[in-house]
N, C-alpha and C positions, 0 to 999 in steps of 0.2 A: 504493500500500500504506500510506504513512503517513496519507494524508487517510482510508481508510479504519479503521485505525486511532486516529485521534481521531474519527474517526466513534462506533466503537465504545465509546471514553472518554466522551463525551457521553452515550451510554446510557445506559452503567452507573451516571456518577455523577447521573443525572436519576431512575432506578430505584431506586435506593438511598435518595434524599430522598425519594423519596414512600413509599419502605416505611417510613423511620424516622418521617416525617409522621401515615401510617395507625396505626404502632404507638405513637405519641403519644399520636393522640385515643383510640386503646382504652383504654391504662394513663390517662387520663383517667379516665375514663368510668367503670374499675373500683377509683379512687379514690388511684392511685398515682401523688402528682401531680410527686413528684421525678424519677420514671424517666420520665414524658411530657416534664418541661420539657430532661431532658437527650435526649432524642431528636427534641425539637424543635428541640431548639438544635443538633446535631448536624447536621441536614437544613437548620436556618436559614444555618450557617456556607458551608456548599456553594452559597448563592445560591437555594433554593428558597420562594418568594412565601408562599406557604401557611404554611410554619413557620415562615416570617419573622413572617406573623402572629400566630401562635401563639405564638410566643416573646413576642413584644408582649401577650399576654391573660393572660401567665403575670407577665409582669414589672408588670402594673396588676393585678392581683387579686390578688400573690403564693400564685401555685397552683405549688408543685415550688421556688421561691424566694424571693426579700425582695423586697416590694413596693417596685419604684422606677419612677415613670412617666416618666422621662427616659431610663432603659434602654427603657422600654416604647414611647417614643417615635420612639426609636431605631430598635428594628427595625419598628415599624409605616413609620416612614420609607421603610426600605429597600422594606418588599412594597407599600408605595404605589407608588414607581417604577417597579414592574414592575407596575402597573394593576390591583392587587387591588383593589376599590370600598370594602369596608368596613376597609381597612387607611388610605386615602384617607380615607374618614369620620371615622376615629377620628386619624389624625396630626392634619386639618385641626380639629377639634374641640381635641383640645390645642393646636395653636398658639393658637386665638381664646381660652382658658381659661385659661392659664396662662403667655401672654406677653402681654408691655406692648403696651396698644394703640397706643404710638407706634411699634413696629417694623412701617413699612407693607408692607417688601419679605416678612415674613413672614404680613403679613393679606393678603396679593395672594394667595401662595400656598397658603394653607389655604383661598379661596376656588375656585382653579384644583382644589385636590383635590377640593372637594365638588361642585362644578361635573362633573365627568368621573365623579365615583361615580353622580351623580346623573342621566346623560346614559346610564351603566352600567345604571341599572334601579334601583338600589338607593332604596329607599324612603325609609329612614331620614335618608340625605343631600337628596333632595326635599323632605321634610317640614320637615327644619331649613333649610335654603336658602330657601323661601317665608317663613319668619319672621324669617328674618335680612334679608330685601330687603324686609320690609316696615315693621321695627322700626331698619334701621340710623338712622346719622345724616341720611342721604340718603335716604329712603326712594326705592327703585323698585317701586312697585306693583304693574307690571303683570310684573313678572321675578318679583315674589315670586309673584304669582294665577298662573302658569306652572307655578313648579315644586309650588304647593301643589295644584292639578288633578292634577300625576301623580302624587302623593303619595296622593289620593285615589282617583284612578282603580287605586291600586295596594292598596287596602283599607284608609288609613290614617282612623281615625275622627276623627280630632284634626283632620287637615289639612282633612276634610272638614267638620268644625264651622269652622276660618277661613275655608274657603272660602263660606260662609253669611256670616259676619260683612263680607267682600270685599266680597258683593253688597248684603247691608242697607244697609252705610255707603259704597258706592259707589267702593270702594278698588280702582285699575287697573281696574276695569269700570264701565258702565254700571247708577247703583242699581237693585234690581227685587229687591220685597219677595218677590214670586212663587218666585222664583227660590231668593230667599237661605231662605226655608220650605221649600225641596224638598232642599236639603242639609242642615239641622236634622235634616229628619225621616229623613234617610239614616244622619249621624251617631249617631241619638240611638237609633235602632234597633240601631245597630252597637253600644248600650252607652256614649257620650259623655253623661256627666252633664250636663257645662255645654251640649249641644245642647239636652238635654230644658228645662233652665232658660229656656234664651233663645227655646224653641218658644211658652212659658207668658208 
């Protein structure tokens, strides 16, 4: 009776953050950004991922509060650890942004986030990953021309103009002029200015 009883407490309070989460984004939406950020934050304090994020979008944009990106950090944090992808993108993008690059054990793990967003599907964390492995100290080439392929295979027009410039200049692949033209003109269709530039 008691395990089904905490049974039951798990529901409810799993229920209730996502009602206060959904009535969030509405009072979002319909421009009442104070009653969203308190019901995200409400739904955030219970442990749920979603508002965790959300509270995180409110506290970098000050949408319902005062812009503070180390609150915003904060709970992006949290809905990272529970494997939100773009809570992951976004923590890991502040640690690289706005901490010293001499703190490694925190550029390991904004790496480890983007890594997992991007293994997640998430596009964004892809895109930026192939250029941050291809522009670090250490270039890894062929780790960047990996994740910038699924970046592109994923509709990203940007990744797929680098991924042309990978093949012109021979960066983690075999060069092939062939090649690096047939992503220009992918890109450059999808709307990349600098494809259309570098086709010419």
């Amino acid at each position: 009776l008691e395990e089904a009883a905490f049974q039951l407490q798990q529901i409810f309070r799993i229920d209730i953050s996502i009602a206060l989460n959904i009535l969030g984004i509405e009072s979002m939406r319909a421009g009442h950004y104070r009653i969203a950020y308190t019901c995200f934050k409400l739904a955030a304090d219970r442990g749920y991922s979603k508002a965790q994020f959300n509270v995180g979008l409110c506290y970098e944009h000050g949408r319902g509060t005062e812009k503070d990106l180390e609150k915003a950090a904060f709970y992006y944090y949290h809905a990272a650890s529970s494997c939100h992808p773009m809570a992951q993108y976004r923590y890991a993008r502040y640690l690289l942004c706005h901490r010293p690059e001499t703190e490694w054990d925190r550029h390991q793990q904004a790496v480890t986030f983007l890594e997992q967003a991007a293994i997640a599907g998430l596009t964004e964390a892809q895109a930026y990953l192939g250029v941050f492995y291809m522009r670090g100290l250490q270039p890894k080439e062929k780790r960047g021309l990996k994740y910038l392929l699924l970046a592109a295979k994923n509709g990203d027009a940007q990744s797929r103009y680098h991924v042309g410039v990978c093949y012109e200049k021979g960066l983690g692949v075999q060069q092939n002029l062939a090649e690096a033209m047939k992503h220009y003109r992918q890109s450059a269709a999808a709307g990349n200015r600098k494809a259309r530039e570098r086709l010419r």
